[in-house]
C-alpha positions in Angstrom: 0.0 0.0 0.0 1.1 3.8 -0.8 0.7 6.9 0.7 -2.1 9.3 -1.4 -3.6 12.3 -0.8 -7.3 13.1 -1.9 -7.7 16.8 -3.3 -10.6 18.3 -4.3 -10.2 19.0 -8.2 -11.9 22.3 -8.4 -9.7 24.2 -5.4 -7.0 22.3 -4.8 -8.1 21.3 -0.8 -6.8 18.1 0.2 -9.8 16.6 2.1 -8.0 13.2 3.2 -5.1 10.9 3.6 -5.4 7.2 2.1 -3.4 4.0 2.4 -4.5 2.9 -1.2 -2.5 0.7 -3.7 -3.8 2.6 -6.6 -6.4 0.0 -8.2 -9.2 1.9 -9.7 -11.3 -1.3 -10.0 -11.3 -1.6 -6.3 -11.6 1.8 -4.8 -12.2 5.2 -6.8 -12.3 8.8 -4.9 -15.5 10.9 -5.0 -16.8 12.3 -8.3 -15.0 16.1 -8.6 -12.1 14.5 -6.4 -9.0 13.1 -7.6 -6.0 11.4 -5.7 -2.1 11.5 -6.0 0.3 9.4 -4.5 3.1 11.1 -2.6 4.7 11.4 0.9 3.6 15.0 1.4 0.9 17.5 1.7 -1.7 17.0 5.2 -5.6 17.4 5.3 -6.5 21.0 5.1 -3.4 21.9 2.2 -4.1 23.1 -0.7 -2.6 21.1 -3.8 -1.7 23.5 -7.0 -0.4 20.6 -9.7 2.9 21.6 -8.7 3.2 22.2 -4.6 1.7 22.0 -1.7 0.5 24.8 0.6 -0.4 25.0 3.9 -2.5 27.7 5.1 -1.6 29.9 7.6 -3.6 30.2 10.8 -4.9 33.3 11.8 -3.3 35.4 14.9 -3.6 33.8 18.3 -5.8 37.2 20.1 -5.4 36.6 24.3 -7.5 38.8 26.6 -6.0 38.4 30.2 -7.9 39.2 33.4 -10.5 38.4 35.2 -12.9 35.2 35.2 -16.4 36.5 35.6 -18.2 32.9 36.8 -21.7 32.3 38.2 -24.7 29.9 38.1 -27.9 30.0 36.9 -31.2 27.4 36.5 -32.4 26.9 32.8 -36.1 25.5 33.3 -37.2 23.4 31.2 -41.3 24.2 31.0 -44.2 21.8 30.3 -41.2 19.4 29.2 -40.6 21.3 26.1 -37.2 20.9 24.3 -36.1 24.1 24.5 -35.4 26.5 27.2 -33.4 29.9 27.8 -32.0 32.1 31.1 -30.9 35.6 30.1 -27.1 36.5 32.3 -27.3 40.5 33.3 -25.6 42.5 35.4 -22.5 41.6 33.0 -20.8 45.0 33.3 -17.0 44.5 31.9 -18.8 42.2 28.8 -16.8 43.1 25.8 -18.5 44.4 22.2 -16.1 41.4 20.4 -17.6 38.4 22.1 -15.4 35.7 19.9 -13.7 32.8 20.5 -9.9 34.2 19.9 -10.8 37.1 22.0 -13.4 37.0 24.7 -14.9 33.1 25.6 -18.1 32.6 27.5 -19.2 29.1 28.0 -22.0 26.9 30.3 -22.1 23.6 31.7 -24.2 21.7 33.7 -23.6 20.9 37.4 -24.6 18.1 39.3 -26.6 19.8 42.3 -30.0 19.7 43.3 -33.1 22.2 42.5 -36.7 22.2 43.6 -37.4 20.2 40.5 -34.3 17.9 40.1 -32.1 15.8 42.0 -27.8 15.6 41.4 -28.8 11.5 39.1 -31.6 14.1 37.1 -28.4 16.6 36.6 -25.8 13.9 36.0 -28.5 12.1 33.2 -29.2 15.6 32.2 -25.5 16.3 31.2 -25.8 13.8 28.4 -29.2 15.4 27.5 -28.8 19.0 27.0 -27.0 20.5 25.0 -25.8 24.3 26.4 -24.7 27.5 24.0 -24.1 30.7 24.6 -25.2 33.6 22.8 -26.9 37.0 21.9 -24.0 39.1 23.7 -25.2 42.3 23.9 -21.7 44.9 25.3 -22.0 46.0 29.4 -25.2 43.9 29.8 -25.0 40.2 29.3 -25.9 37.2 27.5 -27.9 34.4 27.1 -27.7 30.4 28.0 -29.9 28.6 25.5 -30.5 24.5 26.3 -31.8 21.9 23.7 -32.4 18.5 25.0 -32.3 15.5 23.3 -34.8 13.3 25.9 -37.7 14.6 28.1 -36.5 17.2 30.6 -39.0 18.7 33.1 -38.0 21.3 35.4 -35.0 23.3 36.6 -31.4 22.1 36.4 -29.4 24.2 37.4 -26.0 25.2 35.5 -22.8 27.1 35.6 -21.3 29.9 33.6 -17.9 31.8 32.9 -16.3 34.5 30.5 -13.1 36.2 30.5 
């Protein structure tokens, strides 16, 4: 077996990495794809008939200071599969809420509420699915929760930015 890459024909982007001994009667790549046997180029290149380029990543952007963290309880109503808690009070929230800059995040934590015991918030970690969004600068942002199963109640989850 040799070592090909599999490009895309129209851009050049090399989509995978095969072990492939080169029979076309056994294996052919994806119509508009096209292979090429050699030791170089990764996933993610892009192939130009002659060379190999890799793409260069973007600027690492770090924002030091402070961890703002807190808790809040995302109630699921009437068992529907969708619920949302708005986060105020968020003062020092930047305009530039992005991932390379400023990161906000939620996760579930395995304490009770009125509604749900720590098993319903360990199940419920595997159930709902927690985002962040709707950043609005000096005020705050929103937790929104999907669930994949049947949750009733409150569960109550945890939150940070920096």
């Amino acid at each position: 077996m040799a070592r090909y890459v599999v490009y895309r024909v129209a851009d050049g982007l090399v989509v995978n990495c095969i072990s492939w001994n080169g029979d076309t009667n056994i294996w052919q790549p994806p119509a508009g794809q096209a292979t090429l046997l050699t030791d170089l180029g990764q996933i993610g290149d892009t192939w130009d008939g002659a060379v190999f380029t890799t793409p260069t990543p973007p600027p690492y952007r770090y924002r030091a200071g402070t961890i703002y963290m807190g808790t809040a309880l995302i109630d699921f109503v009437d068992g529907l599969p969708e619920a949302m808690v708005d986060i105020p009070g968020q003062d020092d929230l930047p305009g530039d809420v992005t991932p390379d800059y400023c990161y906000a995040r939620a996760w579930m934590t395995a304490s009770n509420t009125a509604d749900n015991d720590h098993d319903a918030h360990v199940i419920g970690h595997h159930l709902i699915k927690l985002t962040t969004e709707s950043f609005v600068a000096g005020t705050g942002f929103t937790i929104h929760a999907t669930s994949d199963g049947e949750c009733t109640g409150k569960f109550r989850v945890k939150w940070a930015w920096n």
